[in-house]
VOGUFI-383357 format. One record per residue (C-alpha): residue number from 0; x, y, z negated. Coordinates in Angstrom, 1 decimal. Layout:
VOGUFI-383357
- NUM:X:Y:Z
...
end
This chain:
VOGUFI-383357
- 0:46.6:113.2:-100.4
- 1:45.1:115.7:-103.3
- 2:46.1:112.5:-105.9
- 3:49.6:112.0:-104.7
- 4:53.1:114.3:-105.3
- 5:56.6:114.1:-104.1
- 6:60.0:115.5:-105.4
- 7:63.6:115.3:-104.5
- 8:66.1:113.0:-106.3
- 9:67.5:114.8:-109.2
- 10:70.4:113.2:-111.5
- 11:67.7:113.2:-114.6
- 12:65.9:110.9:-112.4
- 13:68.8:108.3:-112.5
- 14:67.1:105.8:-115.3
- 15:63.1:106.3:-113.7
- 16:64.2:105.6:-110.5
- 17:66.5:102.3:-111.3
- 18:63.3:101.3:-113.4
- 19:61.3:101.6:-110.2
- 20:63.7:99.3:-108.3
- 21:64.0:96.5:-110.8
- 22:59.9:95.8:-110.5
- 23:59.4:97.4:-106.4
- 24:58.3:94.6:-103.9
- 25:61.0:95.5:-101.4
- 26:64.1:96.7:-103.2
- 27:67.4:95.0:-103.4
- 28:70.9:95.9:-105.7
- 29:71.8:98.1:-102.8
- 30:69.3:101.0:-103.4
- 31:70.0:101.0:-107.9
- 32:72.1:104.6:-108.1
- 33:75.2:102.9:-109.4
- 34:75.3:101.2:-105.6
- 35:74.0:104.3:-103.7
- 36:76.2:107.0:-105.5
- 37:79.5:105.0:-104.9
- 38:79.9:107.2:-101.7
- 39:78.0:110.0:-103.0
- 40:80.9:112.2:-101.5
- 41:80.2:111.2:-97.8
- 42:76.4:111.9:-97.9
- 43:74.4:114.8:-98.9
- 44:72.0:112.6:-100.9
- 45:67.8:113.7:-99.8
- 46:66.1:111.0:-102.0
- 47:62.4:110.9:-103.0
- 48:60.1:110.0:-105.5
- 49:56.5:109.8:-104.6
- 50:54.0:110.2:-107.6
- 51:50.0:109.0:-107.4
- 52:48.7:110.9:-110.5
- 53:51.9:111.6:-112.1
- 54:52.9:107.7:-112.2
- 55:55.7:106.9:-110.3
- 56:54.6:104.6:-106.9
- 57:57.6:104.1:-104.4
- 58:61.0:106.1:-103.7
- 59:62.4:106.5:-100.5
- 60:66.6:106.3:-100.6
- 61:67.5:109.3:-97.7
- 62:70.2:111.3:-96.8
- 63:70.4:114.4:-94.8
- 64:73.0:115.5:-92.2
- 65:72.2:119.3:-90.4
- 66:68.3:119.3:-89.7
- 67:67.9:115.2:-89.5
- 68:67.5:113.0:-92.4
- 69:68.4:109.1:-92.7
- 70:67.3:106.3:-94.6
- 71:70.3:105.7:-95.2
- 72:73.1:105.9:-93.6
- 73:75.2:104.6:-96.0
- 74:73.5:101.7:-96.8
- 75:72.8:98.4:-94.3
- 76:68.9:98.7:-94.8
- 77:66.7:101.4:-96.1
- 78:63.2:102.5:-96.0
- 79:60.3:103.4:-98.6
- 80:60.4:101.2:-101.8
- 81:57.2:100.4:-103.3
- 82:55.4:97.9:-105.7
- 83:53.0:95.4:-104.3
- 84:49.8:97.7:-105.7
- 85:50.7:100.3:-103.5
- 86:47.9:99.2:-100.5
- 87:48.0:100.1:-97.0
- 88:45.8:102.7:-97.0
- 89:47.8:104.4:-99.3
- 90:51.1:103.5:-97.6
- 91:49.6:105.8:-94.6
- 92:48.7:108.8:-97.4
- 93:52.5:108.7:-98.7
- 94:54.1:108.2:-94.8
- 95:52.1:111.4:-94.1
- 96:53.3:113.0:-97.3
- 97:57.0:112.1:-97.0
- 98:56.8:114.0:-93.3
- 99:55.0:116.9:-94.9
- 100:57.5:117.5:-97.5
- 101:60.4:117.2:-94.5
- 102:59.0:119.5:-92.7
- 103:58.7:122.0:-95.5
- 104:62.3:121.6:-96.0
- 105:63.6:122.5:-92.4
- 106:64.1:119.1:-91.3
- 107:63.3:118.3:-88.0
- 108:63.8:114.5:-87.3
- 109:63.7:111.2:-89.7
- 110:65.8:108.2:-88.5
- 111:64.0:105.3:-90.6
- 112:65.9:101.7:-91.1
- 113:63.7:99.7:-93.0
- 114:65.2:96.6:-94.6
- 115:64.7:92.8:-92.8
- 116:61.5:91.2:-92.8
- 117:63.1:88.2:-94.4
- 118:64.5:90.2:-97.9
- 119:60.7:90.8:-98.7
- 120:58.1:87.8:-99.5
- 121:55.3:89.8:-100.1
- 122:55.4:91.7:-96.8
- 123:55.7:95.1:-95.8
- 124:54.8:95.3:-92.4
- 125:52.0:98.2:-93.1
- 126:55.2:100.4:-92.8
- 127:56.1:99.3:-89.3
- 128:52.6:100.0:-87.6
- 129:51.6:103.2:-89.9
- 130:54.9:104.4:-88.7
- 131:54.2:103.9:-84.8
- 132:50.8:105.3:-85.9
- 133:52.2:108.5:-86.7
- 134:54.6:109.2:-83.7
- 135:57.2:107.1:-84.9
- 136:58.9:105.3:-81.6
- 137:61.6:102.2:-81.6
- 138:65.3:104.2:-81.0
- 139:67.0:100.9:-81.7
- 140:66.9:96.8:-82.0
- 141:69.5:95.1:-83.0
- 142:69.9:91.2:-83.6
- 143:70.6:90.5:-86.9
- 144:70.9:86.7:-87.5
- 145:70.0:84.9:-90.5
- 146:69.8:81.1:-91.9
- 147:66.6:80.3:-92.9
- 148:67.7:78.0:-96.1
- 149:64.2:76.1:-96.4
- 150:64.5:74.4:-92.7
- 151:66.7:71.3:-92.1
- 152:70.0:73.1:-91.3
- 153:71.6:73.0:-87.5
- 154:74.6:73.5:-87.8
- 155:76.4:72.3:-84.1
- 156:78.1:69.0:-84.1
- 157:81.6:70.6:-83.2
- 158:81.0:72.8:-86.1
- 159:80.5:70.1:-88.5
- 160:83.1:67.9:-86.9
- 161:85.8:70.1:-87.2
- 162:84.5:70.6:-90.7
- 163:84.9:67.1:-91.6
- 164:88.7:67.4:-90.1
- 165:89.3:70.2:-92.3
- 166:88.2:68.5:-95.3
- 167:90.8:66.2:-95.3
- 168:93.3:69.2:-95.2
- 169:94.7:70.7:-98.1
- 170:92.6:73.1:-98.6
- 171:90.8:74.7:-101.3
- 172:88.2:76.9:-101.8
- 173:87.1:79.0:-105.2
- 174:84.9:81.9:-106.1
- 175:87.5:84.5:-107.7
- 176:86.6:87.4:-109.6
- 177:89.4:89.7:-108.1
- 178:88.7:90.5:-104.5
- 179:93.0:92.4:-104.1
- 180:94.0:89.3:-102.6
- 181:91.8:88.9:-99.8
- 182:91.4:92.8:-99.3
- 183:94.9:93.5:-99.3
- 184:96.1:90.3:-97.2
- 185:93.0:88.9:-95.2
- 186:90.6:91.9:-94.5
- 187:92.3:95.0:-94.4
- 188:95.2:93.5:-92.0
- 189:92.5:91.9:-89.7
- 190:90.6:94.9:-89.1
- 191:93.5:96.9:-88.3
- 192:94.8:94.1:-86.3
- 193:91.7:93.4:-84.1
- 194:89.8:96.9:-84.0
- 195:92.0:99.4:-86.1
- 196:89.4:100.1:-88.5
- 197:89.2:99.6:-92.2
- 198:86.7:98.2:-94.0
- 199:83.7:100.5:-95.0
- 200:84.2:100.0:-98.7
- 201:87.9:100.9:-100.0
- 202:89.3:97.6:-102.7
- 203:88.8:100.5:-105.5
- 204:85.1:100.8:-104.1
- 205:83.8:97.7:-103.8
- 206:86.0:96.4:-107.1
- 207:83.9:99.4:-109.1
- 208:80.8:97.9:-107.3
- 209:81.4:94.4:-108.1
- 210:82.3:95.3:-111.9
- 211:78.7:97.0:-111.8
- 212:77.1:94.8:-109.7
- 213:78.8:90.6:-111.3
- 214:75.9:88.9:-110.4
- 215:75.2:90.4:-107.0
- 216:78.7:90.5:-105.6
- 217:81.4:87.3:-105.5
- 218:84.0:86.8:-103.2
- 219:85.1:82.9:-102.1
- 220:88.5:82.6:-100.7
- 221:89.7:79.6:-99.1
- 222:93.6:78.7:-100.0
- 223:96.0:76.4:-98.1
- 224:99.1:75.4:-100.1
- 225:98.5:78.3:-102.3
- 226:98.3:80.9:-100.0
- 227:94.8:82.6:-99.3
- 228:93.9:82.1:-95.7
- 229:89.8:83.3:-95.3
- 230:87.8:84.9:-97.2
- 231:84.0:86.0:-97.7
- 232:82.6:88.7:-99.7
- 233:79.0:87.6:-100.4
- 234:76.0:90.2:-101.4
- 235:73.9:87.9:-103.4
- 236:69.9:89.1:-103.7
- 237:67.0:86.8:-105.3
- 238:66.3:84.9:-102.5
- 239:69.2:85.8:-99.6
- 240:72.3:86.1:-99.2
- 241:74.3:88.1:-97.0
- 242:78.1:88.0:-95.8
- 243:79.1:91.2:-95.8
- 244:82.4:90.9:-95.2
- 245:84.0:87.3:-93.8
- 246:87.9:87.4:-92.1
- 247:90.6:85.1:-92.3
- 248:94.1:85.1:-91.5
- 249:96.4:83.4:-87.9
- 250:97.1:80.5:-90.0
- 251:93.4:80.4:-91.2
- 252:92.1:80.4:-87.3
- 253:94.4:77.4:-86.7
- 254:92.3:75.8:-89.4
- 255:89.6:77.3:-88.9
- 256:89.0:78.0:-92.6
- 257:86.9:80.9:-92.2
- 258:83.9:78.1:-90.5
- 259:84.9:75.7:-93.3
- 260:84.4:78.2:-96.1
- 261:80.8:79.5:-94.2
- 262:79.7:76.0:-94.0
- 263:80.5:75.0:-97.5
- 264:78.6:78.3:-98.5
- 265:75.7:77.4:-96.8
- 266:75.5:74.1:-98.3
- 267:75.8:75.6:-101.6
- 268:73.1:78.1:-101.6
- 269:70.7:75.7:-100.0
- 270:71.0:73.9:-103.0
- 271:71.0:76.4:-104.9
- 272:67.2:77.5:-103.4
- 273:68.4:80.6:-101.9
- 274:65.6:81.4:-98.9
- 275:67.7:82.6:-96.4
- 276:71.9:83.3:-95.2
- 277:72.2:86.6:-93.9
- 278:75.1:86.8:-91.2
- 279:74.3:90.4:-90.1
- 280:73.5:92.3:-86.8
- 281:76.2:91.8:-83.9
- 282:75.8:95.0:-81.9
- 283:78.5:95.9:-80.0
- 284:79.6:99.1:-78.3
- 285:79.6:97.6:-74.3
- 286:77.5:97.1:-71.5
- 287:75.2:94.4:-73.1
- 288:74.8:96.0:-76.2
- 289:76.4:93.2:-78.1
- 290:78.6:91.0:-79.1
- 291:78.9:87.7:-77.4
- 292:81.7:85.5:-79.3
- 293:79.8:86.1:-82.9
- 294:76.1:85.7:-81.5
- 295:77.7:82.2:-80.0
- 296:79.3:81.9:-83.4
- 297:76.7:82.6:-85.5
- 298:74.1:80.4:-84.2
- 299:76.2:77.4:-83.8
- 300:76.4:77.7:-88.1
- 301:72.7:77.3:-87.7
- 302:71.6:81.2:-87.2
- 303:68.4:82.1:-85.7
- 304:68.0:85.7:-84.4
- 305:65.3:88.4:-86.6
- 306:65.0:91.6:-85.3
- 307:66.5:95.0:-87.1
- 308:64.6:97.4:-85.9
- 309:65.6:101.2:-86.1
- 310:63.1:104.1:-86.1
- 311:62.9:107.6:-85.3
- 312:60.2:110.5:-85.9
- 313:60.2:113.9:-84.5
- 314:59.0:116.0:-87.3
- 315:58.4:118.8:-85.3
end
């Protein structure tokens, strides 16, 4: 413990800490400060850098709301960042640093989300079992399903049949570099439609974040006669790929674009060498905990189910 340090995120930290990412074993786009700050006004950023003799050796990307802190809740994954020298041993030493340095600061619970086990090659289970070592204890599992891209794909037969159909329709699809059109008359009017909700990123937000973020975030559209009728917003890391966002329109359902554009996708990154498709968790707020059209959905494209754990530690 006497070798290692920890501080709170400051703004002067900005360029160290977006250093730190770009060579970390386990960080993605999602946790450089140009992606976390774009909702800086919705979270009271508690970020930390952890220091072994005054040389930076992981960050942990946190937010705190009353006496609990997150990691974090504005982003899909989370969890302490480090490079591949930091070893287990002193993965335990930082854990119990990180809760020492809560505590101090009159927090009284830490709700950890740590990122899929399928973003990170190198592994970074020590964080899993340290955490249960120290008190930790599961609050959550979701199912988060995911292609893996190296395997033969199994996609179902109606899936691909239909596919086939739709191949001989008019339709197009293209990667565009303006996402207005499938925000403003796909997403948007599907959300409200079905759930009336909005999308968690605003067209301004995610537009600022794909001008900062080209080679991470593209949106495919799929058009009929001109007109957009599906979309998918893709959030593109070194090896996965995730769909963060995929709708389409009543005219797309009837042919069924929205499948035609996810299968073409699939095929495309496979050949592209991408590791795995990441289709997201498909909790649902009902009696089973989730939600049965999309699980069915999502493995028929070929999906298998990894888990998303969620983790919570009484500091106190």
């Amino acid at each position: 413990m006497k070798n290692y340090s920890v501080k709170q995120y400051q703004e002067s930290d900005y360029t160290t800490w977006n250093a730190f990412i770009g060579q970390a074993k386990n960080a993605t786009f999602l946790f450089h400060r140009d992606f976390m700050e774009y909702h800086k006004d919705r979270f009271e950023d508690f970020s930390l850098l952890i220091f072994e003799n005054e040389k930076l050796v992981a960050v942990l990307p946190a937010n705190r709301a009353g006496t609990s802190v997150y990691s974090h809740q504005g982003l899909t994954y989370g969890g302490l960042i480090y490079t591949d020298k930091l070893k287990g041993l002193n993965v335990a030493a930082v854990l119990e640093l990180i809760f020492y340095f809560f505590k101090e600061s009159g927090l009284q619970s830490l709700y950890y989300k740590p990122i899929p086990s399928f973003y990170v090659l190198k592994g970074n289970a020590e964080i899993d079992f340290f955490l249960i070592k120290k008190g930790a204890f599961l609050d959550r599992k979701e199912m988060n399903l995911a292609i893996n891209l190296t395997m033969p794909l199994t996609i179902s037969k109606s899936k691909l049949k239909h596919f086939r159909r739709i191949e001989e329709l008019d339709i197009e699809w293209v990667e565009e570099q303006q996402l207005e059109c499938f925000w403003e008359l796909v997403l948007e009017p599907k959300l409200l439609e079905k759930y009336k909700a909005k999308p968690v990123h605003s067209l301004l937000e995610i537009s600022k974040l794909k001008a900062n973020f080209p080679n991470n975030i593209k949106q495919f559209s799929a058009y009929n006669d001109g007109v957009i009728v599906a979309g998918i917003t893709i959030f593109e890391t070194a090896t996965v790929v995730k769909s963060q966002y995929g709708a389409t329109t009543k005219k797309g359902e009837e042919l069924r674009a929205l499948d035609f554009l996810f299968i073409n996708l699939i095929k495309k990154y496979k050949q592209e060498g991408k590791l795995f498709f990441d289709m997201g968790i498909v909790n649902e707020d009902n009696e089973q905990g989730y939600h049965a059209g999309l699980l069915k959905q999502k493995e028929e494209l070929g999906c298998s189910v990894y888990s998303q754990d969620f983790y919570k530690i009484n500091l106190i």
